[in-house]
N, C-alpha and C positions, 0 to 999 in steps of 0.2 A: 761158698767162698772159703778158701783158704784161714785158716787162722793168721797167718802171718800177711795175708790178702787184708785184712778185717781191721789188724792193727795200724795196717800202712795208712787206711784211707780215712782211719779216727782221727791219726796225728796230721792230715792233711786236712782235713775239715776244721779243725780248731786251731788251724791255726789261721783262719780266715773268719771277717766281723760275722759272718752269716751265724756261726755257733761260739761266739764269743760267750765267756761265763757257762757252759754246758760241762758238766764233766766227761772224761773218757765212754763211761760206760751208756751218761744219756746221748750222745754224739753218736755212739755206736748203734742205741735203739732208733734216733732220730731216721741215722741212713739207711736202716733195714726198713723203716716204716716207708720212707721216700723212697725206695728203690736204687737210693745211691753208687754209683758205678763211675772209676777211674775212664778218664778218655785224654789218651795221647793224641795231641797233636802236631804235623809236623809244620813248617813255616810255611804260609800261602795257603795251607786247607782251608776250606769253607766250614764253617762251625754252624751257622744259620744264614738261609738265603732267603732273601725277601718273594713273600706271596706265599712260602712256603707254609704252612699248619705250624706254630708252636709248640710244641707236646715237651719240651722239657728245661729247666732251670742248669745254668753252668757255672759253678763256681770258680774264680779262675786261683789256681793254686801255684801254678809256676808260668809263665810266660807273660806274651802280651795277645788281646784280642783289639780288633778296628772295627769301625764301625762305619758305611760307607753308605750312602744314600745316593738314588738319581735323580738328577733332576729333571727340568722341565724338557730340554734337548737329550735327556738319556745317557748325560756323563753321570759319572761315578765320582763325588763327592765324599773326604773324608770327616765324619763326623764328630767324634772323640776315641779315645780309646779304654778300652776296661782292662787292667792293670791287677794284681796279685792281691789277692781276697775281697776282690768284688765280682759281682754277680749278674749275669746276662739273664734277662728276661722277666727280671722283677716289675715291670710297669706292666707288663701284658699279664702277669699274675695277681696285678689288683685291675685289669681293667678287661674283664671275660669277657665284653661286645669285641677285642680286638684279638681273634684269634689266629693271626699270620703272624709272619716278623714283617716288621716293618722296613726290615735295611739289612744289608748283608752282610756280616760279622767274617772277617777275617783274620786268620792267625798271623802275628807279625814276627813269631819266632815259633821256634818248638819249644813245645808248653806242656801242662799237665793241668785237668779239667776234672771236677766231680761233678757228675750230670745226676738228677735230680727229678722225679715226675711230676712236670709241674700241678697235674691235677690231684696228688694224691695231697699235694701241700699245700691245695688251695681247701681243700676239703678240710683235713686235722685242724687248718689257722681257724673255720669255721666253727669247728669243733669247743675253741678254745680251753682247752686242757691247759691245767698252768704251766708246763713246758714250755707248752705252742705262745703261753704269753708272751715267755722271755723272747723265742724268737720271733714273734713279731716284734716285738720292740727293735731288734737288733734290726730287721726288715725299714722299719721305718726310717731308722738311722741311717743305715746305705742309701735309702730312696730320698732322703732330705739331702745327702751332698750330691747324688745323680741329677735332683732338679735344679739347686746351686750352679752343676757344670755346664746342664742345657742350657740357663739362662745367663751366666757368664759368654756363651759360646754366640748365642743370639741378640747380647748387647754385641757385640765384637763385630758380628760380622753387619749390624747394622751400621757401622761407618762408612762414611763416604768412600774412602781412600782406601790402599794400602798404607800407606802411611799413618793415617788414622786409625786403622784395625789393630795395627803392633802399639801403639801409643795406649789406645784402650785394654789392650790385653796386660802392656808390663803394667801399666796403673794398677788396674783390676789384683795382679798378682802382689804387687806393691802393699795394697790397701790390705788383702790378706797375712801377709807378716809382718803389719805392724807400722808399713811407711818408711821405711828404712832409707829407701832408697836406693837397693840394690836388689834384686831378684836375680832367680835361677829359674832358665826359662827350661821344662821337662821335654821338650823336643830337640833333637837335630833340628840342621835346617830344611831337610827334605820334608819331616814328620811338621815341621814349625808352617811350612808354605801350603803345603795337603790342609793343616787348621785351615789355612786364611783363604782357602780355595784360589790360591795365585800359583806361576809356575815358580820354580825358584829361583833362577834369572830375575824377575819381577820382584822378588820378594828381598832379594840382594840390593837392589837397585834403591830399594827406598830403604834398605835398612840401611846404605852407606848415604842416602840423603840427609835423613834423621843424624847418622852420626856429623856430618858437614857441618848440620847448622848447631851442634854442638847439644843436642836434646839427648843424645846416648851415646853411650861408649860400652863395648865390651871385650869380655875375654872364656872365649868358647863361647858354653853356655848362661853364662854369669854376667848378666845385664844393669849397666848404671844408669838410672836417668835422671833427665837435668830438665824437667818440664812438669 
């Protein structure tokens, strides 16, 4: 690799939680150990398809990645999204019996990815070197708000309603800054309806209901509610 290859992909690595508190130069030994390697991607590429073999860790360093499951009839369900300096594949790297992806990871823009081997980093974490402590620590940190988002995502969508599901969701956001009373919802409403697995006709429908009976009000993305 290039020297100026080597520097690029240190100051992209750190600056993502994966190598948070690492300096330069352990950053740089980390990625040669992992086999760290830049991956351009452009909007709509497949990053990981389900059924397929896991074989490597993606840090997302610029873009957006989705994450899309089928279900029981074989549509294609939006799951959440992995968003800039988090990490695809970290569940399947603490759980060896599960060695597929389980869902199909698509780019929702053109991005930039540090791919990572996940066996070389399941092996060193074993190792525990005190390096590999810091990063695990920092592993854990990511995978404590990744299980946070699944289980926000699966109270949510256990509502009866549409109507229900967006009520549970600004609360839920609500409760996280504090109760305020006002959130900022991180979806469009295409990205907002794909969440609540409705179309977006549907998802309009009860969000100008909820506004009717006076329970929300907004402006764009920037949600009031009165419930």
């Amino acid at each position: 690799m290039a020297e100026m290859g080597v520097a690029s992909i240190v100051d992209l690595a750190r600056s993502a939680d994966l190598f948070r508190g690492f300096s330069p130069s352990e950053v740089d030994s980390l990625l040669y150990r992992f086999g760290g390697v830049k991956k351009a991607v452009a909007k709509g590429e497949t990053v990981a398809l389900a059924g397929l073999e896991a074989k490597r860790l993606f840090v997302v360093v610029s873009g957006r990645l989705r994450v899309y499951e089928k279900t029981a009839r074989d549509h294609q369900i939006f799951v959440r999204e992995i968003c800039v300096g988090e990490v695809l594949g970290l569940w399947i790297l603490f759980t060896p019996e599960i060695t597929c992806w389980p869902g199909t990871v698509v780019a929702a823009e053109p991005g930039l990815l540090i791919s990572l081997d996940m066996s070389v980093v399941r092996q060193m974490m074993e190792m525990a070197a005190p390096e590999m402590a810091r990063f695990s620590s920092n592993v854990s940190k990511i995978l404590a708000r990744e299980f946070f988002s699944a289980w926000r995502k699966m109270t949510v969508m256990n509502a009866p309603t549409i109507e229900a599901k967006i009520q549970m969701y600004l609360t839920e956001l609500d409760n996280e800054t504090g109760k305020t009373g006002v959130v900022k919802v991180p979806f469009d409403r295409e990205r907002m309806a794909e969440y609540f697995g409705v179309t977006r006709p549907a998802l309009s429908r009860s969000l100008g209901h909820l506004r009717d009976r006076g329970l929300i009000s907004w402006r764009k993305n920037e949600f009031r509610i009165n419930f």
